[in-house]
Structures are given as structure tokens and as C-alpha cells.
C-alpha positions as CSV (number, residue, x, y, z in Angstrom):
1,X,0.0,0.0,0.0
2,X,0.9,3.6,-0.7
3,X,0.4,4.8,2.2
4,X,2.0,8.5,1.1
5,X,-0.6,9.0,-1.4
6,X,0.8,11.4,-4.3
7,X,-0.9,14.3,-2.9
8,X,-0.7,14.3,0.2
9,X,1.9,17.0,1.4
10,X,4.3,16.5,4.3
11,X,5.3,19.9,5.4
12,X,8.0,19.5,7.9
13,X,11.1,17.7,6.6
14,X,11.6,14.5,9.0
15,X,14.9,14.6,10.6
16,X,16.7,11.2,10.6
17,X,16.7,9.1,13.9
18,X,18.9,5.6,12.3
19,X,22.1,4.7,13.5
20,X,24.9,2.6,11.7
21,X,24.5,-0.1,13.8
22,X,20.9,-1.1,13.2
23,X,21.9,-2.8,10.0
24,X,21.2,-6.2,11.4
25,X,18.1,-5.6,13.2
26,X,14.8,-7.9,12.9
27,X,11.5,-6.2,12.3
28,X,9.6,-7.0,16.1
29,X,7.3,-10.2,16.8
30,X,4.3,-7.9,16.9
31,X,1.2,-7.8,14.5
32,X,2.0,-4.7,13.1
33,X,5.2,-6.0,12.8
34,X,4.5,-9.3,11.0
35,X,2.4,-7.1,8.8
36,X,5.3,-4.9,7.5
37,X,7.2,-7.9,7.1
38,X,4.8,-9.4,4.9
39,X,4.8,-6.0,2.6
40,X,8.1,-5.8,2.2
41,X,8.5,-9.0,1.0
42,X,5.8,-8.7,-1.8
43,X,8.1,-5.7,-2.5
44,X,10.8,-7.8,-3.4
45,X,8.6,-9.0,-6.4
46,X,6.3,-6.0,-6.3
47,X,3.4,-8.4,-8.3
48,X,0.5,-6.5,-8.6
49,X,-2.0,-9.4,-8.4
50,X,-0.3,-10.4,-5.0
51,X,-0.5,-6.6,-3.6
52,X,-4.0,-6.6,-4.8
53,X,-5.1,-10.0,-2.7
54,X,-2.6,-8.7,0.1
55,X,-4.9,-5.0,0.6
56,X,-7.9,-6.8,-0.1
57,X,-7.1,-9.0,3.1
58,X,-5.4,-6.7,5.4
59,X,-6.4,-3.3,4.6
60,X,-9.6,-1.7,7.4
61,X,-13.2,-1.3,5.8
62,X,-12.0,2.1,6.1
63,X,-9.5,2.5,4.4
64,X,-11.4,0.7,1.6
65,X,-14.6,2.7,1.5
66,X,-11.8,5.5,0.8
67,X,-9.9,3.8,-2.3
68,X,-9.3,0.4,-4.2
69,X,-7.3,-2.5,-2.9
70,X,-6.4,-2.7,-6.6
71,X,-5.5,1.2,-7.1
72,X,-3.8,1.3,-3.0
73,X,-1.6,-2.0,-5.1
74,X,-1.1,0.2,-8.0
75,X,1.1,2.5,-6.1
76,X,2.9,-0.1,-4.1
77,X,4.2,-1.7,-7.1
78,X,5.1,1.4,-8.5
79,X,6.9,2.7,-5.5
80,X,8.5,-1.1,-5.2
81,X,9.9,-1.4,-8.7
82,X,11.8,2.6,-8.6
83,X,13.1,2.0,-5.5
84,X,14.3,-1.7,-6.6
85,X,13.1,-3.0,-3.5
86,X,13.6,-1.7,0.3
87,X,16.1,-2.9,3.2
88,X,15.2,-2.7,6.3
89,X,17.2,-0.8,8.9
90,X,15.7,-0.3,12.6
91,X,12.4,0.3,14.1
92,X,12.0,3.4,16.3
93,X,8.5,2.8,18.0
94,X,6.7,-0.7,18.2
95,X,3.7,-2.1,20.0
96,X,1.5,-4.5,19.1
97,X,-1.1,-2.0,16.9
98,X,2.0,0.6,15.6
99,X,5.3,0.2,14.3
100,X,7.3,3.0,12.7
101,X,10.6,1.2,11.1
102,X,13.3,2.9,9.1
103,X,13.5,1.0,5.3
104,X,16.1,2.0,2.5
105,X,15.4,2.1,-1.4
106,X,17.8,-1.0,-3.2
107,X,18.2,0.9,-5.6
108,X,18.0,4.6,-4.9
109,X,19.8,4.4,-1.7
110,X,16.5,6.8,-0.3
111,X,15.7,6.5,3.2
112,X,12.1,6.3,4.3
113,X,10.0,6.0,7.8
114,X,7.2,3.4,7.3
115,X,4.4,3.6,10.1
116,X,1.7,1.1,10.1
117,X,-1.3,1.7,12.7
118,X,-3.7,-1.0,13.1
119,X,-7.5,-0.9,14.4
120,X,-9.0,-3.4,17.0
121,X,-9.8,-6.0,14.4
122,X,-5.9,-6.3,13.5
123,X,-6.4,-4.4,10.1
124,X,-4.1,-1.8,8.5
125,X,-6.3,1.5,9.1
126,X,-3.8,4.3,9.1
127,X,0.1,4.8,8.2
128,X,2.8,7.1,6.4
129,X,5.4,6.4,4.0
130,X,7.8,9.4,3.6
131,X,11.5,10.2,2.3
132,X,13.7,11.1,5.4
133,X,17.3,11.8,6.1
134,X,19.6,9.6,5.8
135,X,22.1,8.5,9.4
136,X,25.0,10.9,9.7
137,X,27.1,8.0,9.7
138,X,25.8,6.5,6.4
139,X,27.0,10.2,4.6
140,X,30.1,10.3,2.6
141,X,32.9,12.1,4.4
142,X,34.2,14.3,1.6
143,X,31.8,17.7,1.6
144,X,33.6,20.2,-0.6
145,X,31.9,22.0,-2.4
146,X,32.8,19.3,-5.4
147,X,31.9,16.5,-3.5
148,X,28.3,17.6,-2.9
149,X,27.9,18.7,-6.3
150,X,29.1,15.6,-7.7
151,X,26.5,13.5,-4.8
152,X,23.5,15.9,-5.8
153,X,23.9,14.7,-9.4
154,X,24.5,11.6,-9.0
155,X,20.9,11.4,-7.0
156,X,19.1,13.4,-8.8
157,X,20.1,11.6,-12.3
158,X,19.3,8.2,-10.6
159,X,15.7,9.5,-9.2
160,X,15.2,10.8,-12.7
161,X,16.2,7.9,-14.3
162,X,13.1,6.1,-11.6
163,X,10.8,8.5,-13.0
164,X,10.6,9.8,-9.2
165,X,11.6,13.1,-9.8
166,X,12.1,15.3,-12.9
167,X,13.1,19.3,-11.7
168,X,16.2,20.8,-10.4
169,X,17.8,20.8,-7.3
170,X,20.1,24.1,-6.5
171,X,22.5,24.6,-3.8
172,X,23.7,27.9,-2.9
173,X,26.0,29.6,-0.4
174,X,24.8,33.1,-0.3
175,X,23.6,34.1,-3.7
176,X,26.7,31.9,-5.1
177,X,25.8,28.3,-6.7
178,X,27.6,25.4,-5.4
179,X,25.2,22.8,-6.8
180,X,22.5,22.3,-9.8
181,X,21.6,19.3,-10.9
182,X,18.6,19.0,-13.1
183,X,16.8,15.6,-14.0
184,X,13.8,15.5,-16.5
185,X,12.6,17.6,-19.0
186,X,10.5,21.1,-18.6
187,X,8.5,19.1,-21.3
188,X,8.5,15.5,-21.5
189,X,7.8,14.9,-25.2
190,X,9.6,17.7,-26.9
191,X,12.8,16.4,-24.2
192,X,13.0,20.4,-23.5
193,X,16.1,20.7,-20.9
194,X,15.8,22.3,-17.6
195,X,17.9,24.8,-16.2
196,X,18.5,27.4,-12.9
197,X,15.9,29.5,-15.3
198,X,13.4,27.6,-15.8
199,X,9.8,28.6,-14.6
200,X,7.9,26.6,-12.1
201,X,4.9,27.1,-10.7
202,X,5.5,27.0,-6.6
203,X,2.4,26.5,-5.1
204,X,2.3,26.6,-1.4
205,X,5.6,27.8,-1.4
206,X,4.5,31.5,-2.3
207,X,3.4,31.4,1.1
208,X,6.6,33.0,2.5
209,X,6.1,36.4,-0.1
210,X,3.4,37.5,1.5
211,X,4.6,36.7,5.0
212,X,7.7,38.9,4.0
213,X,4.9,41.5,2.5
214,X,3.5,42.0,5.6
215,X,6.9,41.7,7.2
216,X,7.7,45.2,5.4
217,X,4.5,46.6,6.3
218,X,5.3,45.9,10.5
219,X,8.7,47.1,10.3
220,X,7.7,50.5,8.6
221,X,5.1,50.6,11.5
222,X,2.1,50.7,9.2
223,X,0.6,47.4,11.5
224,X,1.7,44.6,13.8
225,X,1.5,40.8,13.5
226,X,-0.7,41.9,16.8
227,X,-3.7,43.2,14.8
228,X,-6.7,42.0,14.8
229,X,-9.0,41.7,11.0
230,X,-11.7,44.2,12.2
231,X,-8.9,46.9,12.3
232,X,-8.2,46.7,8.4
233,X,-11.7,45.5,7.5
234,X,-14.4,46.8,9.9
235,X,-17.6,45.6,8.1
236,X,-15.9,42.0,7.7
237,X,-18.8,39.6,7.5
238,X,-17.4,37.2,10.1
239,X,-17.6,38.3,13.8
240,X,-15.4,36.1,15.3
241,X,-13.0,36.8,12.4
242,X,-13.2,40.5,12.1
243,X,-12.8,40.5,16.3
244,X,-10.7,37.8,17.4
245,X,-8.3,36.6,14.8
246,X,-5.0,38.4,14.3
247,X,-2.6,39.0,11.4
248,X,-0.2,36.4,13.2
249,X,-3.3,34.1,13.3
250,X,-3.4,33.9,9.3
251,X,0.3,33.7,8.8
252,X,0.3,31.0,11.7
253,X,-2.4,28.6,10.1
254,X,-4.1,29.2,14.0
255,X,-7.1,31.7,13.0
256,X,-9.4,28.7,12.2
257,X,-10.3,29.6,8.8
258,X,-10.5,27.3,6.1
259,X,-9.8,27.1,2.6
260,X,-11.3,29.0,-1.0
261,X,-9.3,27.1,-4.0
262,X,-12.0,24.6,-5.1
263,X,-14.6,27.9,-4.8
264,X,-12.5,30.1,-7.1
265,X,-14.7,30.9,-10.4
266,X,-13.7,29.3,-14.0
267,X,-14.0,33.0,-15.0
268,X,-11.1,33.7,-12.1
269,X,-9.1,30.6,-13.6
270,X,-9.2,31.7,-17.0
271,X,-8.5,35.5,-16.7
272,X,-6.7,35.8,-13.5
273,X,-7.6,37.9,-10.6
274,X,-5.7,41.6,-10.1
275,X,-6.5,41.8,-6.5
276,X,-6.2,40.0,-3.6
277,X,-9.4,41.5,-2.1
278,X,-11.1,40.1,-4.8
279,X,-11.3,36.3,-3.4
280,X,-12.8,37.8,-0.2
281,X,-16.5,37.2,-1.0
282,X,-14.9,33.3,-1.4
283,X,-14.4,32.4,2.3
284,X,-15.4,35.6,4.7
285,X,-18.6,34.4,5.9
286,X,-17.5,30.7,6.7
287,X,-17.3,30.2,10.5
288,X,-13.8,29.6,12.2
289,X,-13.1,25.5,12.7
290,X,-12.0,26.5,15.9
291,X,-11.6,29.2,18.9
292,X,-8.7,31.7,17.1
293,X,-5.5,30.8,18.6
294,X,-6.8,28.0,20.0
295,X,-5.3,25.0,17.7
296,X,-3.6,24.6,14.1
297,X,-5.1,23.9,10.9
298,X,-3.9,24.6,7.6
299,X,-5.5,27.8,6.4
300,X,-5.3,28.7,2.4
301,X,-8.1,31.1,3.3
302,X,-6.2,32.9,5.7
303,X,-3.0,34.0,4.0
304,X,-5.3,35.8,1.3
305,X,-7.0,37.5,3.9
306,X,-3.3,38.3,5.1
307,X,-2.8,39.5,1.2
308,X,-6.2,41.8,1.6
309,X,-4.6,42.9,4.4
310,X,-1.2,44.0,2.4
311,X,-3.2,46.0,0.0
312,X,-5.3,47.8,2.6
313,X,-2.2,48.9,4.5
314,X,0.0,49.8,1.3
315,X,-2.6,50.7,-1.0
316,X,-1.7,48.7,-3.7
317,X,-2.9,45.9,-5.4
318,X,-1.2,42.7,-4.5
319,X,0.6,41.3,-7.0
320,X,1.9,44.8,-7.9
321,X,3.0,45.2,-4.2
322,X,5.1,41.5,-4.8
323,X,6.6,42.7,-7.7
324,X,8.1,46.3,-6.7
325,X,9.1,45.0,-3.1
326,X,9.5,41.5,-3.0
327,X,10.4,40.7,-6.4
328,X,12.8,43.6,-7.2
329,X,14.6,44.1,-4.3
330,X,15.6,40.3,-4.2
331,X,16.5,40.3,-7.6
332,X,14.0,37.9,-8.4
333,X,14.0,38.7,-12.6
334,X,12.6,35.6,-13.6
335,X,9.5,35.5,-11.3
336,X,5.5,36.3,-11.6
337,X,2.7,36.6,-8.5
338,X,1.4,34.5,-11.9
339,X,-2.8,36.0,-10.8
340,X,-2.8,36.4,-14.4
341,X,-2.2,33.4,-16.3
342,X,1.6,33.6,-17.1
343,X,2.7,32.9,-20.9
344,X,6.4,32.8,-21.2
345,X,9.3,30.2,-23.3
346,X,11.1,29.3,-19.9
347,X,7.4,28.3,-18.2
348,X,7.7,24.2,-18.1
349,X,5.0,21.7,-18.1
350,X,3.4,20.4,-15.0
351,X,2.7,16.3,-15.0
352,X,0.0,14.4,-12.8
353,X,-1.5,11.2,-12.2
354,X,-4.5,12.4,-10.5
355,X,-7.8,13.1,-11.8
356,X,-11.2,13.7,-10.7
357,X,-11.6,9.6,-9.8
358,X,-8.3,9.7,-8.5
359,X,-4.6,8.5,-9.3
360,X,-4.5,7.8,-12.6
361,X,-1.5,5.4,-13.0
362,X,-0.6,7.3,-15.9
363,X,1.4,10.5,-16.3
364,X,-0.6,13.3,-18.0
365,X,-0.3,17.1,-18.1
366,X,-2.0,18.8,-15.8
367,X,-4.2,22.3,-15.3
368,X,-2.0,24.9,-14.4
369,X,-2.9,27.1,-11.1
370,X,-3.1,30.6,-11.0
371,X,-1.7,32.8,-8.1
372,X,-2.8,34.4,-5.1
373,X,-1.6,35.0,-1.7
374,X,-1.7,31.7,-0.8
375,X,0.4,30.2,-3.5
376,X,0.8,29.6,-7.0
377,X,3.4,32.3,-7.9
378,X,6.0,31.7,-10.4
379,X,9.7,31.4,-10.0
380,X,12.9,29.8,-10.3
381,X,16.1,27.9,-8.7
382,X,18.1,30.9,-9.3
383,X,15.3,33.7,-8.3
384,X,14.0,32.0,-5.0
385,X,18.0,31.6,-3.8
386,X,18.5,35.3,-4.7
387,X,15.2,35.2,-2.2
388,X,16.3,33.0,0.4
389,X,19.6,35.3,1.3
390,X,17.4,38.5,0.9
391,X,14.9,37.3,2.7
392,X,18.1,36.1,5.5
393,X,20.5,38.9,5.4
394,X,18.3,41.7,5.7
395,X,17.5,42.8,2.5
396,X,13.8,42.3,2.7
397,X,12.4,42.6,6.1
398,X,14.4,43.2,9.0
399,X,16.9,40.5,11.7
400,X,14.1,41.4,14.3
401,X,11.6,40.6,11.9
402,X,12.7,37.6,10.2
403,X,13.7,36.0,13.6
404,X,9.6,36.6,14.2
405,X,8.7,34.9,11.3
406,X,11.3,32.0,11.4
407,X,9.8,31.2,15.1
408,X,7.1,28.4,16.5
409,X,3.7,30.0,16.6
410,X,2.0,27.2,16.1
411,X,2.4,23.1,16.1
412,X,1.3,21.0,13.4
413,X,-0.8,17.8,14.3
414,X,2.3,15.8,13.2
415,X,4.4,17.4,15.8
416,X,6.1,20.0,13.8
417,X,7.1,24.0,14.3
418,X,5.3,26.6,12.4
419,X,5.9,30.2,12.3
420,X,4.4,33.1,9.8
421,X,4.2,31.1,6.6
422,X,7.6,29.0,7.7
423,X,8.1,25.5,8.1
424,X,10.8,24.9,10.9
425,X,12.2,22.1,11.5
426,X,15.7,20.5,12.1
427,X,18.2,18.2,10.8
428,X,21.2,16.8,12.8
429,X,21.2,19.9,14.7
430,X,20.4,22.4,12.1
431,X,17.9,24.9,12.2
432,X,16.2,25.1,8.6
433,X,12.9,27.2,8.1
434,X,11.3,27.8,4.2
435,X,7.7,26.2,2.5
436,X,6.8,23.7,0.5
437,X,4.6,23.5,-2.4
438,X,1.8,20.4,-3.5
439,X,-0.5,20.1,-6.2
440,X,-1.4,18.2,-9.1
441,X,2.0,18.6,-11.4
442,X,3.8,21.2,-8.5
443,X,6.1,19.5,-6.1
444,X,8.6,22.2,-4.8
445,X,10.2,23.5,-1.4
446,X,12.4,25.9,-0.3
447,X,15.3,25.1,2.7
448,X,16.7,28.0,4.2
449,X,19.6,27.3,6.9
450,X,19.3,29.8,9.7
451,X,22.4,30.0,11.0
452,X,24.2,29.5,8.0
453,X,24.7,31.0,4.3
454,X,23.5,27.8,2.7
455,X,20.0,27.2,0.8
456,X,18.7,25.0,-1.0
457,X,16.0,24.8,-3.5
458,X,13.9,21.8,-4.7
459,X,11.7,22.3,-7.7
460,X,10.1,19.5,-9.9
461,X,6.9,19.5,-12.7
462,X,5.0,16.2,-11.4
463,X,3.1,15.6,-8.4
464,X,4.6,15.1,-4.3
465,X,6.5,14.2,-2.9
466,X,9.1,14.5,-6.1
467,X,10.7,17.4,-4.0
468,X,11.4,15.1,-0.9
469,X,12.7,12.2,-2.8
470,X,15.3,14.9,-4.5
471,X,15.4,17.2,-1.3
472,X,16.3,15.0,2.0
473,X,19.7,14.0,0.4
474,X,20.6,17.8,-0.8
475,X,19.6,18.8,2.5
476,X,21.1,16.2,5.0
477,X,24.9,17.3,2.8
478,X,24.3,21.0,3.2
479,X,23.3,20.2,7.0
480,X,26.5,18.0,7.7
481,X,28.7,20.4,6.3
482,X,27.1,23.6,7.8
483,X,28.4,21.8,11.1
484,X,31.5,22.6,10.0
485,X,31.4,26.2,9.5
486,X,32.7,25.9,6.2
């Protein structure tokens, strides 16, 4: 079973737990245990008629009244055949209903965490499958500059060649390129190369320009993260929006709000939207989920209120705002807010599987997004680096402000950090903040080291988790050798 369907977006990058020494382990005597043994095995053939019969058996009523046992075997023997097979390393947690066990790709040398959860009847009703950094001890000693360039292509050509990942993967120290490695094509029939140019749509990721919008906005003293929604929009439909929820709130995912994509118009997907303001009438009578401040739930709706917000205060439209002081500034030249449908030679194709009924099996190309303030902006490998120093040094927003933004304000439900449109989260030590990006054909993320020059970017034209299966080695290198001060 797939049980990271290809949608399904992990937003905190899952810092490794192995050690060398668990090489020999034996997965535990336990049902859950018996269970993963039993799929990894099947892997080794990766049959779909035997995957089929094997979910049919052992997957929950639940899980079934959700999805196929013949499309849930679809994606196993997909997943089993690139990866060549897995080896199994250690098992961190184990009882008798859970196990969460380390497992290694044959042949892509990728690391994942496997977690199986059973229900009372001894069925498979819940689990996670998920790229994750390798053991510091398992990384190759030599981390010149060379060395990881030399590593990063060498992965990403053999995840390409697995049809697991087709994008490019930059790593930068500073605004200086130590790393690109590209794998793919920006279009799959015409073979069209990729490049540190080359336009992808980032989703999610756009996230972090309006954060640093608003960022401007509190350091010029115009507002505060403090301010509550009635203050900039006093006839707000919602009550407990306009009253209780602050700009912090919507840049935190902790305001309660909801989401608007699957309301936006076919009008708004065919001509674009100029303002921000404009998806309001979308989501601002829906009711909170929960008391503001109260929890955390992932909030599209909220951070284009926060972009409503950013033309309130500055008086100009949105996108216009992202281009004169986000965009320029950074030295972002190949980069778009894309709310109007963007046309240009360097814009690749995006690739799905999924449809309306679901995963596909079969590649296709798939609708493009426009953008707003919640995502969907256009960029590149060599314009969101440019952004990543800006963004650290103090180009864009202030220290003061940037620290704000790169701290918790909220936890996810999967035990991650969240700040203002920042993912936090930490690999052998290292602090790394940025955003990721999921849709159909959009798989992209952006790692920014705080204490250290070093970025790196992760951008790929077919669906999640491409980015992860490209991103945890890049990351883990950079990570090592910023321990080194070098």
C-alpha cells in the first residue's frame, strides 16, 4: 500500500533518527510488525496481483470505503519497482497495533520511515510512507563543495532515471551556486532541458512572499503581526474573524479559517484575478473550525486575507506590491505573482496522475494554477536563492523581523514548528525554516539554513512528494557540512 498517497503534502522535513548499527536488526514479533514484514516481501517482487489479494485481506473497511485494494496495489508496485526494493534498517517505535521502522530504497539508496497503525480488528487503518534523512554516519565524508555537487547529481540523475523526480535541485551559499543538478525535461515529449531559469509554478511555497509583505509593512510601523482583522476591515462579514483573529493568526495557520481554492470561479481561472481583495466574498462568511489561537489547521483562506490585508495597508494591489518590493529588491527577474495566467518560453509543463476519480497510473499534463496569496506564484532555482539570502540577510524585512517569522507560533498535528508562513524544522542539529509546495504537477520546497549561508532549493513539474525524494539527500549534505562552519 501507498500509504503517502501522491498528494498528500508533508510539510515538515523528518529529521533522521537511524544509526549505523541497526543494520542487522529484525523487524519485532508484533502484528504490526508481521504485517510490515509481509509488505516488504511482496516488494521484493512488487506483483500487482499479490499486492492486490494482500490489501484486499489486510487493509480496514475504512480504508477501503476511501480507495481500491487494486489502485492502494497500483502504487505499491510502483513505488517497489523505482526503488528496486527496500532494506530494512531499525524500528524506532513498536507495540503491538504501531510500528514505525526505518526501510532503505535497493536501488536509490532513499531512506524512508514506514508507520503502520492497526484498528482493534488487526487491520491496517492508518500509516505514512515518507522520504527522510539519511544516518549521519551513512553520509560520505568528503563535503567540498565538489563533493556535494558531484552526490547531488548523482541522486538526482538516478531518481530521474526512476521517473521519481524530474526538476532541479540548486544549492547555494549566499547568492553563489555550489550545486545544480537537473533531471527530466520542462517538457517530457519535446525532451526540452531544464535549467536554474526555468519557470515553475510553486504552489504553497508563495506562502513566504506574502509573509515577508506583511513583514515590510510591521517594520515601517504601518501594523503589527498583533492586529486583529476588524482593524483593516471593519464591516468583515465574520464576527469572530473580524474580532478575534490576528494578522499572526493567518500567517500561523491558528485563526481557524479554512480554505477557498475549489470555490475560485472558471472566469477567475481563466483570466486571472488583479487583486487580492477580490477572493474575499470566497471564504469571509465561513465560521472559524476552531476558537482563534486555540489550535492549528492549515489555512489557504487565511493568508489571502493576510494578502487583503497588504493591500489595505500599502494601497496597492497585491501582486503589484510582490513585484516592486518582494520581487525587485531580491532580484527575483525571472519571477511572476502568476494572478494572471503567465505565458512565457522558460514556463515548463506540469505532470500528474491524478484526476477527478483519483490517481491515474498514468502521467498526463496537468491544469495549471493561477496565483494568489496563498500560493501559485512563479519562480525559479536561481530567483527563489537570490530570495532565500534577501529574505536572510536583511535585504527584505528586518533581523528582528525575520527572527519573528522563522519562530514556532503554532504546532502542526504531526508534531512539527510553524511560524508566519515558515516551516521549521531540524536536521542533525540544524535549524532550517522555508515552504513547500503540492499540487497536481507542483512538487517544490524551499530550505533555508538559519544559522548559516547555505540554501537549498527543490523544484520538480509532477506531483509530491518529487521534492522530498530529490530534497532529503541535498539537505542532509548541506546540513553536515554547515556543522562545519565551512
Amino acid at each position: 500500500m501507498s500509504f503517502c498517497h501522491r498528494l498528500a503534502f508533508a510539510f515538515v522535513l523528518v529529521a533522521g533518527f537511524m544509526s549505523a548499527n541497526a543494520q542487522n536488526s529484525k523487524l519485532p514479533d508484533t502484528a504490526a510488525g508481521k504485517l510490515l514484514g509481509e509488505w516488504l516481501n511482496l516488494c521484493r517482487t512488487a506483483d500487482l496481483a499479490q499486492f492486490t489479494k494482500w490489501n484486499a485481506a489486510n487493509l480496514s473497511s475504512r480504508v477501503l470505503s476511501h480507495d481500491t485494494a487494486e489502485n492502494r496495489a497500483k502504487d505499491d508496485s510502483d513505488e517497489c519497482k523505482a526503488n528496486g526494493g527496500f532494506r530494512y534498517v531499525e524500528t524506532k517505535n513498536s507495540d503491538d497495533k504501531h510500528i514505525e521502522s526505518t526501510i532503505v530504497g535497493q536501488n536509490t539508496g532513499i531512506w524512508f520511515s514506514m508507520r503502520l497503525g492497526l484498528d482493534d480488528s488487526g487491520k491496517i487503518d492508518h500509516g505514512m510512507f515518507l522520504p527522510v534523512s539519511p544516518a549521519e554516519s551513512a553520509l560520505p565524508k568528503d563535503l567540498s563543495d565538489d563533493a556535494i555537487a558531484r552526490e547531488t547529481k548523482a541522486n538526482v540523475e538516478k531518481l530521474a532515471k526512476a521517473r521519481l523526480f524530474s526538476g532541479v535541485v540548486l544549492i547555494a551559499r549566499g547568492s553563489k551556486t555550489i550545486a545544480i543538478a537537473t533531471g527530466g525535461y520542462a517538457n517530457w515529449e519535446r525532451k526540452t532541458p531544464l535549467s536554474a531559469s526555468s519557470q515553475f509554478t510553486l504552489g504553497s511555497m508563495g506562502k513566504m512572499f506574502t509573509a515577508a509583505s506583511i513583514g515590510q509593512l510591521v517594520d515601517k510601523g504601518k501594523m503589527s503581526f498583533d492586529d486583529k482583522v476588524g482593524k483593516f476591515f471593519p464591516q468583515y462579514p465574520n464576527q469572530t474573524v473580524r474580532d478575534k483573529v490576528t494578522v499572526g493568526m493567518l500567517l500561523s495557520h491558528t485563526s481557524g479559517m479554512g480554505d477557498f481554492l475549489d470555490k475560485r470561479t472558471p472566469e477567475m481561472m481563466k483570466n486571472g484575478v488583479k487583486r487580492a481583495d477580490e477572493f474575499m466574498p470566497l471564504y469571509d462568511k465561513d465560521e472559524p473550525k476552531f476558537a482563534p489561537g486555540t489550535s492549528w489547521a492549515y489555512s489557504n483562506a487565511g493568508l489571502a486575507l493576510a494578502g487583503a490585508i497588504v493591500e489595505k495597508v500599502s494601497g496597492e494591489p497585491y501582486p503589484d506590491y510582490v513585484r516592486k518590493h518582494i520581487f525587485q529588491p531580491a532580484g527575483m527577474v525571472n519571477s511572476d505573482p502568476n494572478n494572471i495566467p503567465h505565458s512565457d518560453p522558460k514556463l515548463l509543463t506540469p505532470y500528474t496522475r491524478m484526476t477527478e476519480k483519483g490517481d491515474s497510473g498514468d502521467w498526463h499534463e496537468a491544469e495549471r494554477d493561477i496565483g494568489s496569496p496563498a500560493g501559485g506564484a512563479i519562480s525559479t532555482a536561481d530567483d527563489l536563492a537570490h530570495f532565500a539570502d534577501a529574505l536572510r540577510s536583511g535585504k527584505l524585512v528586518s533581523k528582528q523581523t525575520f527572527e519573528m517569522m522563522s519562530s514556532p507560533h503554532g504546532k502542526t498535528p504531526w508534531g512539527g514548528s510553524y511560524g508566519y508562513a515558515m516551516e521549521i524544522a531540524d536536521t542533525y542539529g540544524r535549524k532550517i525554516v522555508g515552504h513547500g509546495g503540492g499540487f497536481p504537477g507542483v512538487s517544490t520546497h524551499l530550505h533555508i539554513f538559519v544559522d548559516s549561508p547555505y540554501t537549498v532549493v527543490v523544484l520538480a513539474n509532477q506531483d509530491p512528494p518529487a521534492d522530498m525524494y530529490a530534497g532529503v539527500s541535498a539537505v542532509a549534505l548541506v546540513a553536515e557540512k554547515s556543522k562545519s562552519g565551512k
